[in-house]
C-alpha positions in Angstrom: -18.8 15.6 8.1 -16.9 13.7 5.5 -13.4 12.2 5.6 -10.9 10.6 3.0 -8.4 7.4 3.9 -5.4 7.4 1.6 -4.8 3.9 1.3 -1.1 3.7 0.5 0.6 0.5 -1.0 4.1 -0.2 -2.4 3.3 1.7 -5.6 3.6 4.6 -3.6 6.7 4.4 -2.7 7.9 3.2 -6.4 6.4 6.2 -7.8 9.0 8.4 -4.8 11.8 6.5 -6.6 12.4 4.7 -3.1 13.0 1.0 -4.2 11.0 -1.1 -1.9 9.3 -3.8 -4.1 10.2 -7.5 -3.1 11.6 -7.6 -6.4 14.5 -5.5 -5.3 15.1 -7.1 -2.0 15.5 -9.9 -4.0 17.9 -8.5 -6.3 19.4 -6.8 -3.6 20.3 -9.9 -1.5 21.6 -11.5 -4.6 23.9 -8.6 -5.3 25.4 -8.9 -1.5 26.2 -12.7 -2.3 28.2 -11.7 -4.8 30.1 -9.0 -3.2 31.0 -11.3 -0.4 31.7 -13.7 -2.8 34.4 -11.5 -4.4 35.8 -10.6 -1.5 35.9 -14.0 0.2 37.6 -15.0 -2.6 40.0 -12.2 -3.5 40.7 -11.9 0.3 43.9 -14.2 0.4 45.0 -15.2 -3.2 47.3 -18.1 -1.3 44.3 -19.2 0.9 42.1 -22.3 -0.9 38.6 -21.8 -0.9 36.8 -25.2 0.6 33.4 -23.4 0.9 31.7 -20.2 0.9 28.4 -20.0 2.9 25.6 -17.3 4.3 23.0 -17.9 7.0 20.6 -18.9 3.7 23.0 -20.5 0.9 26.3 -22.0 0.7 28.7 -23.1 -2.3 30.2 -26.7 -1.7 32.7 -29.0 -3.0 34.9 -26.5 -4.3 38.0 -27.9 -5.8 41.1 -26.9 -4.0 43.1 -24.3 -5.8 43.6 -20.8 -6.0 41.1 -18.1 -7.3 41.2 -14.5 -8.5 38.2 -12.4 -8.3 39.3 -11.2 -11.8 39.3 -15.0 -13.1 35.6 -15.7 -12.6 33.8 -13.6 -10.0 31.7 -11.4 -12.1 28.4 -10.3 -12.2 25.6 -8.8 -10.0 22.9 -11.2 -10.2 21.6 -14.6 -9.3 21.8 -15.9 -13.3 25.7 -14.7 -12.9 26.0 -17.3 -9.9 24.6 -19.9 -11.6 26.5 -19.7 -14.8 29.8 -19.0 -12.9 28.8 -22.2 -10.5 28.4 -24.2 -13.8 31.5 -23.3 -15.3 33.1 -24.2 -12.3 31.9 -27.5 -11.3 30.1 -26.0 -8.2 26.8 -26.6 -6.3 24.3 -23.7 -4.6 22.6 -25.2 -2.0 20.1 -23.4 -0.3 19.4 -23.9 3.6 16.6 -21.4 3.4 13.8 -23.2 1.4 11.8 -20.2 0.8 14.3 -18.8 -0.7 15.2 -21.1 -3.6 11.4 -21.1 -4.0 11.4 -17.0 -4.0 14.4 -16.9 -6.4 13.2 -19.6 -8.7 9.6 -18.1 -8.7 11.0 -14.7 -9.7 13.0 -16.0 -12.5 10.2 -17.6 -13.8 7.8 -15.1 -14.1 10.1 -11.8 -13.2 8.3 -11.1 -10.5 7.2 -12.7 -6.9 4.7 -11.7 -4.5 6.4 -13.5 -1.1 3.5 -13.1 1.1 1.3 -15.2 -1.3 3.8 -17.8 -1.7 4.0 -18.4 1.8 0.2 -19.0 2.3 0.2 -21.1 -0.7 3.4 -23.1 0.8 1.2 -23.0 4.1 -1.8 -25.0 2.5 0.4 -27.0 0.6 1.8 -28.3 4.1 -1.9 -28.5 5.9 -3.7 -30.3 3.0 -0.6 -32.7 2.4 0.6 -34.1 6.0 3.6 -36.1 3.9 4.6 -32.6 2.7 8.3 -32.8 2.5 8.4 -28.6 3.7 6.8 -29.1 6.7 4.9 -25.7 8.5 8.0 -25.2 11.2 10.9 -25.1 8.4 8.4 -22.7 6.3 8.3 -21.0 9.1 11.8 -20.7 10.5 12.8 -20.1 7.0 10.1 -17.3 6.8 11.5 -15.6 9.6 14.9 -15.2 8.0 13.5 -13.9 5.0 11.6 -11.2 7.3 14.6 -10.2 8.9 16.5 -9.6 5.4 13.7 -7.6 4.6 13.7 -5.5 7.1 17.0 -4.9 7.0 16.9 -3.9 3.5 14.1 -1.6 3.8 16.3 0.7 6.4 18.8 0.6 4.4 16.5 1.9 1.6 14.8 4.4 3.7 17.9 5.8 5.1 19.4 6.2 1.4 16.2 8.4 0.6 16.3 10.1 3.8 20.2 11.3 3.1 18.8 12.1 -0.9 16.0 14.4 0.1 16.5 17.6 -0.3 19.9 17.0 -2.5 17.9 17.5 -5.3 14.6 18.9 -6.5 13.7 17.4 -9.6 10.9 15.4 -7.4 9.0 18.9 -6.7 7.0 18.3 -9.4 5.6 14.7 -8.7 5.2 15.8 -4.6 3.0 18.6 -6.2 1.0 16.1 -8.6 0.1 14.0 -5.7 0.0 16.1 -3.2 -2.7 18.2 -5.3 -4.9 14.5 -5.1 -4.2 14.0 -1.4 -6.1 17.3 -0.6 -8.8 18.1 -3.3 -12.1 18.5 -2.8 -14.6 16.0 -3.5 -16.1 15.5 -6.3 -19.9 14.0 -5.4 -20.0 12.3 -8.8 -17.6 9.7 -7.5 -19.5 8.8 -4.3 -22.7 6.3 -4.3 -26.0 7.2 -4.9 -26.9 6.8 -1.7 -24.2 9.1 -0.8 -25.2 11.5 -2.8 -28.6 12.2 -1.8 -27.3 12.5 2.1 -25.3 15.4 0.9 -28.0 16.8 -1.7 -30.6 16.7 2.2 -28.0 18.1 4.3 -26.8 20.8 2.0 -30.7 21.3 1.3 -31.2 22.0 5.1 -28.1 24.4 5.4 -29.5 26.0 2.7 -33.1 26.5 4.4 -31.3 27.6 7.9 -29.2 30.2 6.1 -32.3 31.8 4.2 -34.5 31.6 7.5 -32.0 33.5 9.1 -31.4 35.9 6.7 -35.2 36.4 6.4 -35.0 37.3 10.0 -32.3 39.4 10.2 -30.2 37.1 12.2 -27.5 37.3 9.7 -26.5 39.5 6.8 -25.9 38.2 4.0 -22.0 39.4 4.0 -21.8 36.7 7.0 -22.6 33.8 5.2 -19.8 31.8 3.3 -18.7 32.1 0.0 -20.0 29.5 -0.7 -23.7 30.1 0.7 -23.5 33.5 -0.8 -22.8 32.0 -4.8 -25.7 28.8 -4.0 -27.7 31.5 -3.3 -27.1 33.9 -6.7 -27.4 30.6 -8.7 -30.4 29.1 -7.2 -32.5 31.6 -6.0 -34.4 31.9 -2.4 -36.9 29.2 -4.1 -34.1 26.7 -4.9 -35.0 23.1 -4.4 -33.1 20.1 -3.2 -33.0 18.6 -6.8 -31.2 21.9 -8.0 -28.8 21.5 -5.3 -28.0 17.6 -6.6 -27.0 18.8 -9.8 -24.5 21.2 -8.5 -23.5 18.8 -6.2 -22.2 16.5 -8.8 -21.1 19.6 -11.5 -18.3 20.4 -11.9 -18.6 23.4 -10.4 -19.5 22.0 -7.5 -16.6 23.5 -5.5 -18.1 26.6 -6.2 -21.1 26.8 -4.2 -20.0 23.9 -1.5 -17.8 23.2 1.1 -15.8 19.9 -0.1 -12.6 19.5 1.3 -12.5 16.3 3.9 -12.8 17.0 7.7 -10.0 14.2 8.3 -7.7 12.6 6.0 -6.1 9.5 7.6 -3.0 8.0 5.8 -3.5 4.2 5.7 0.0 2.8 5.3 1.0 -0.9 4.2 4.3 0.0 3.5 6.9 0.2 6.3 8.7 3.2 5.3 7.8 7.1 5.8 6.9 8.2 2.6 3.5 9.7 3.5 5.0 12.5 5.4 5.9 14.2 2.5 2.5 15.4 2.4 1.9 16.1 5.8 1.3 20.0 5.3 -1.7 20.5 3.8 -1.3 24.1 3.6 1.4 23.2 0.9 -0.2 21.5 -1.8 -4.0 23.4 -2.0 -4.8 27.0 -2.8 -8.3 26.8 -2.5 -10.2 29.8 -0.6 -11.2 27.0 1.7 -10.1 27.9 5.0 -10.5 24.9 6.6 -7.7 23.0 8.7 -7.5 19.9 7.8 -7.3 17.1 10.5 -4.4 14.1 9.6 -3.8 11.1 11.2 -1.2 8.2 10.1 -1.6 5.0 10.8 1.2 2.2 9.7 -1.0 -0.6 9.9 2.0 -3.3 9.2 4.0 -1.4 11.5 8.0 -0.1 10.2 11.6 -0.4 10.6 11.9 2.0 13.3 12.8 -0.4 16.4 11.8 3.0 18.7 8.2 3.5 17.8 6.6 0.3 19.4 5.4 -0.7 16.2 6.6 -4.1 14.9 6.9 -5.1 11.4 3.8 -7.3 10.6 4.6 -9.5 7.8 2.2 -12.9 6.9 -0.9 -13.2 5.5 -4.2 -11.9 5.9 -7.2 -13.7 4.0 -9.8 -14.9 6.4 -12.1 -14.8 3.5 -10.3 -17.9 1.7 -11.8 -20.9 1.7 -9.3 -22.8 3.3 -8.6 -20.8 6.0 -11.0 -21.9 8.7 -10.1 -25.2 8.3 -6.4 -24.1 9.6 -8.0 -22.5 12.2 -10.3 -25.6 12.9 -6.4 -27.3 13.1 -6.2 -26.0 16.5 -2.7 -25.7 16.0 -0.8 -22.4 16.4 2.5 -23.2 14.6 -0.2 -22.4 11.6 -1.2 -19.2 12.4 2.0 -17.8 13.2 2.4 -15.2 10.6 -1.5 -14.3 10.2 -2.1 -10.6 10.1 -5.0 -10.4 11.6 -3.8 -11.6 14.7 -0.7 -9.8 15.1 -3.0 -6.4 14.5 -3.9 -7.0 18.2 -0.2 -6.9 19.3 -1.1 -2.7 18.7 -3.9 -0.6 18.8 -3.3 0.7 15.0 -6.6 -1.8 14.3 -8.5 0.1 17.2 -7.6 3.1 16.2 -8.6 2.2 12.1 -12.3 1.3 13.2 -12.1 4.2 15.6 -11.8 6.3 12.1 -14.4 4.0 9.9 -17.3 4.4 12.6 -16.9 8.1 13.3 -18.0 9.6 9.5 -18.9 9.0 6.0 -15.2 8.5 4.2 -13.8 8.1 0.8 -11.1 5.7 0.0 -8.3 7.0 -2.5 -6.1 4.0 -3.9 -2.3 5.0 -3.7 -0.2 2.3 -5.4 -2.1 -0.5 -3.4 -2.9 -3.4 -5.4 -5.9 -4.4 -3.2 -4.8 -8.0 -3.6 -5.8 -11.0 -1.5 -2.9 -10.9 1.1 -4.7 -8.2 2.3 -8.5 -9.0 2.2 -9.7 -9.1 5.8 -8.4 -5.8 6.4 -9.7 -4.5 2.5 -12.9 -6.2 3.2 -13.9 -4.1 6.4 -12.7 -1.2 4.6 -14.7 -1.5 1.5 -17.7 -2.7 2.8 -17.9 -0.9 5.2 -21.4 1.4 5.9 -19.7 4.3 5.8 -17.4 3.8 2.9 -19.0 5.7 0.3 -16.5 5.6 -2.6 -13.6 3.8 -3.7 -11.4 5.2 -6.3 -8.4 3.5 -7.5 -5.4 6.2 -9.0 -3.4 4.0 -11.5 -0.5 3.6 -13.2 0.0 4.8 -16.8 3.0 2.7 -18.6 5.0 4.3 -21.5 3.2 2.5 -23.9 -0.1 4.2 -22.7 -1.5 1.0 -21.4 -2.6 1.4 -17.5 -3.1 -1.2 -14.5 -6.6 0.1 -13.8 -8.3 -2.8 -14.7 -6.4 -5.1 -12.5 -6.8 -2.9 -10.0 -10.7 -2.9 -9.9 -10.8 -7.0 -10.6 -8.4 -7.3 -7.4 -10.7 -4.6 -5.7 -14.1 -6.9 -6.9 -12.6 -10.1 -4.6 -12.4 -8.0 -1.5 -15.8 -8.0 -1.7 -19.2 -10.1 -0.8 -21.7 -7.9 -2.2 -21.0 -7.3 -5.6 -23.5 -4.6 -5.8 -22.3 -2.9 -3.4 -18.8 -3.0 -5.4 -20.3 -1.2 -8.4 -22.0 1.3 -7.0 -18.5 2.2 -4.8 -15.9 1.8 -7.2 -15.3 4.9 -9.2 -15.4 4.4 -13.0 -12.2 4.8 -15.4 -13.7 7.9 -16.4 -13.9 10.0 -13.5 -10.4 8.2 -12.4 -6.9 9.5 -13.0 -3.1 8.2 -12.7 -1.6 9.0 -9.8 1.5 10.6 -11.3 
C-alpha cells in the first residue's frame, strides 16, 4: 500500500487566479481606506472634516474647511495616502502597531510574510523586557489583523465561487494539475530504501502469481494486465533485480500497479481550492481501475464559521532556538497564537498522524513554501518513517528562472537529519512546474 499527501500552500491558490497572498490583503485593506475616505469626505461637501478614523488608523489635525473628493482624494494605494497626507498637512496614525510595521515592511521589500513578523516582534518583546511593544498590544493588535484577514479571504473565496463556471479558460490549468494530483508513481523519485521494499514485494507477487499459475489455480487471462506484461518481459525465471529496473523505468506503469491507495489533501490555505480535483475519475485515463481513496484535511482550519474548524493563524516553530525558552517563561500571554497548540482545539492533527502511521506516502509540494512558520508540523511530515519522497512542483517565471531552489533550501531547515533530506528530496531533474 502506498499513499500520496498533496501538501497545498498559498501558491496553490495563486496559480487558480484566487488572490489570497498577504500581499493582497494588504493591498486590499489599503484600497478600502481609501474608498471610505472618498466617501467620508465627498459625503457632505458643507460638513468640515475634523478627523477620519478606522478601528486600525486614523487621520488627525485636519484643518477645517471644505473638501471635494475630486480636489485631492485619489489613488488606490497606501503611497497615494501618504503623498495626499503630505500635501495636505495631515498625520496617519496608526493604533494597530502591527500594522504600520506590516505596511512599512511591505514597502520596503514588496513583500511581507505576517506570520514571521509576529514571532520576530514576539522575541523581540521576550528577550527585551523594556520593549516599548509589549506581548499584549502585539497581541490585541494581532487579533485585528486576523480578523481582517479573514474577512478578506471570504470575500475572495466567494468572488471565485460566483466566477466558476462563468468561464472556462481555467480547463486547461485544472487538467495540468489535476493530471499530477493523480499519476502514478514514478519509483525513481522515492529513497533507496523505498525502492528495494517495492522491488521485494513486487518480487513476491510475482512468485505467488507464477506458483499459481503452475498449479492451475489461475489462468493466465485472470491475472492483471499488469502481471500478464511482467511476465512477457521477464520470463518465469525473472529475478528481483530485473524487477528494480523496471521499477524505476520509465515504463514502469506498464508492468506495475502505481497509482496511490489514498491521496490526502493537506491544506494550509483556508479556502476550498482543492475540491476542484476531487473526482479522480476526471483527470486520469489510465487502464487502472482502481478507486482512489481522498481525504481533505484543512489543517489551519477556513472561513466557513459552520464547519467547526477555526481559523488557526500564529506561528509554529518549536524547532527554533528560542522557543523553549518562551515556553520555560511559564507565561501564556506568549503562546497565544502558537500553532501547535491550537491543533488540539480539533482533531485535524489526530487525524494527519492517523494518515502518516497507516502506509508508506509520498509528499507532492503544491505552492507551499515549506518555510519556518510551519516547521513543527513540516518536520513530522518529512521526517517521518514512512515518508519516502518529497517532491517539490515549482514555479517557472516568464523569464525562465524557477523558485526550485528556494524551495529545497526552505525544505533542508525542516529537517534534523540531513541525510535523510537528500535521499527524500526529489532532484530538479525528475521535478516539474506545477502549471
Amino acid at each position: 500500500m502506498m499513499n500520496r499527501i498533496i501538501l497545498i500552500g498559498n501558491g496553490f491558490d495563486l496559480a487558480h487566479n484566487i488572490k489570497t497572498s498577504y500581499d493582497h490583503f494588504i493591498n486590499d485593506y489599503w484600497e478600502k481606506v481609501m474608498h471610505k475616505l472618498r466617501n467620508e469626505v465627498n459625503g457632505n461637501i458643507t460638513t468640515y472634516l475634523n478627523i477620519f478614523e478606522t478601528e486600525e488608523i486614523k487621520i488627525d489635525d485636519v484643518p477645517g474647511g471644505i473638501y471635494n473628493a475630486g480636489d485631492w482624494v485619489k489613488g488606490e494605494t497606501y503611497e497615494d495616502l501618504i503623498n495626499i497626507l503630505e500635501n495636505k498637512n495631515l498625520e496617519l496614525i496608526f493604533k494597530n502597531q502591527f500594522l504600520e510595521m506590516l505596511t512599512k515592511k511591505k514597502k520596503e521589500q514588496n513583500w511581507v510574510d505576517i506570520e514571521i513578523e509576529y514571532y520576530n516582534l514576539l522575541k523581540e518583546s521576550f528577550k527585551n523586557k523594556n520593549c516599548s511593544y509589549g506581548i499584549t498590544k502585539l497581541n490585541k493588535d494581532f487579533e485585528g489583523i486576523k480578523i481582517l484577514l479573514e474577512s478578506y479571504l471570504k470575500e475572495v473565496e466567494n468572488k471565485f465561487v460566483e466566477d466558476f463556471g462563468k468561464k472556462n479558460s481555467d480547463l486547461s490549468l485544472r487538467n495540468k494539475i489535476g493530471s499530477k494530483i493523480y499519476s502514478p508513481f514514478k519509483l525513481k523519485d522515492f529513497t533507496e530504501n523505498a525502492i528495494n521494499r517495492k522491488a521485494q514485494n513486487e518480487f513476491h507477487i510475482f512468485q505467488n502469481n507464477l506458483n499459481a499459475l503452475n498449479s492451475n489455480l489461475i489462468t493466465l487471462d485472470e491475472l492483471s494486465d499488469e502481471s500478464r506484461q511482467l511476465i512477457s518481459r521477464i520470463g518465469k525465471d525473472g529475478t528481483e533485480k530485473e524487477i528494480r529496473k523496471l521499477l524505476i523505468s520509465d515504463s514502469s506503469v506498464n508492468y506495475f500497479e502505481l497509482m496511490p491507495d489514498e491521496i490526502l489533501f493537506l491544506n494550509f490555505n483556508y479556502t476550498f481550492t482543492e475540491t476542484l480535483y476531487s473526482n479522480h475519475t476526471s483527470y486520469y485515463s489510465l487502464t487502472s481501475k482502481k478507486d482512489i481513496t481522498k481525504q481533505y484535511i484543512h489543517i489551519h482550519g477556513t472561513t466557513d464559521k459552520h464547519d467547526r474548524n477555526d481559523v488557526i493563524f500564529g506561528f509554529g516553530d518549536e524547532i527554533d532556538e528560542d522557543y523553549k525558552s518562551i515556553e520555560n517563561l511559564n507565561d501564556n500571554v506568549y503562546l497565544e497564537n502558537i500553532k501547535s497548540i491550537k491543533y488540539l482545539e480539533t482533531d485535524n492533527y489526530k487525524q494527519l498522524l492517523e494518515f502518516l502511521n497507516s502506509a508508506e506516502y509520498q509528499i507532492f509540494t503544491f505552492g507551499h513554501s515549506c518555510g519556518i512558520s510551519d516547521r513543527t508540523l513540516l518536520n513530522t511530515l518529512f521526517e517521518h518513517k514512512n515518508c519516502s519522497s518529497i517532491k517539490p512542483f515549482y514555479y517557472k517565471k516568464d523569464d525562465e528562472t524557477d523558485n526550485y531552489s528556494d524551495i529545497v533550501k526552505n525544505i533542508s531547515r525542516n529537517f534534523n537529519n540531513k541525510s535523510i533530506m537528500r535521499d527524500k528530496v526529489v532532484n530538479k531533474d525528475y521535478c516539474e512546474p506545477l502549471s
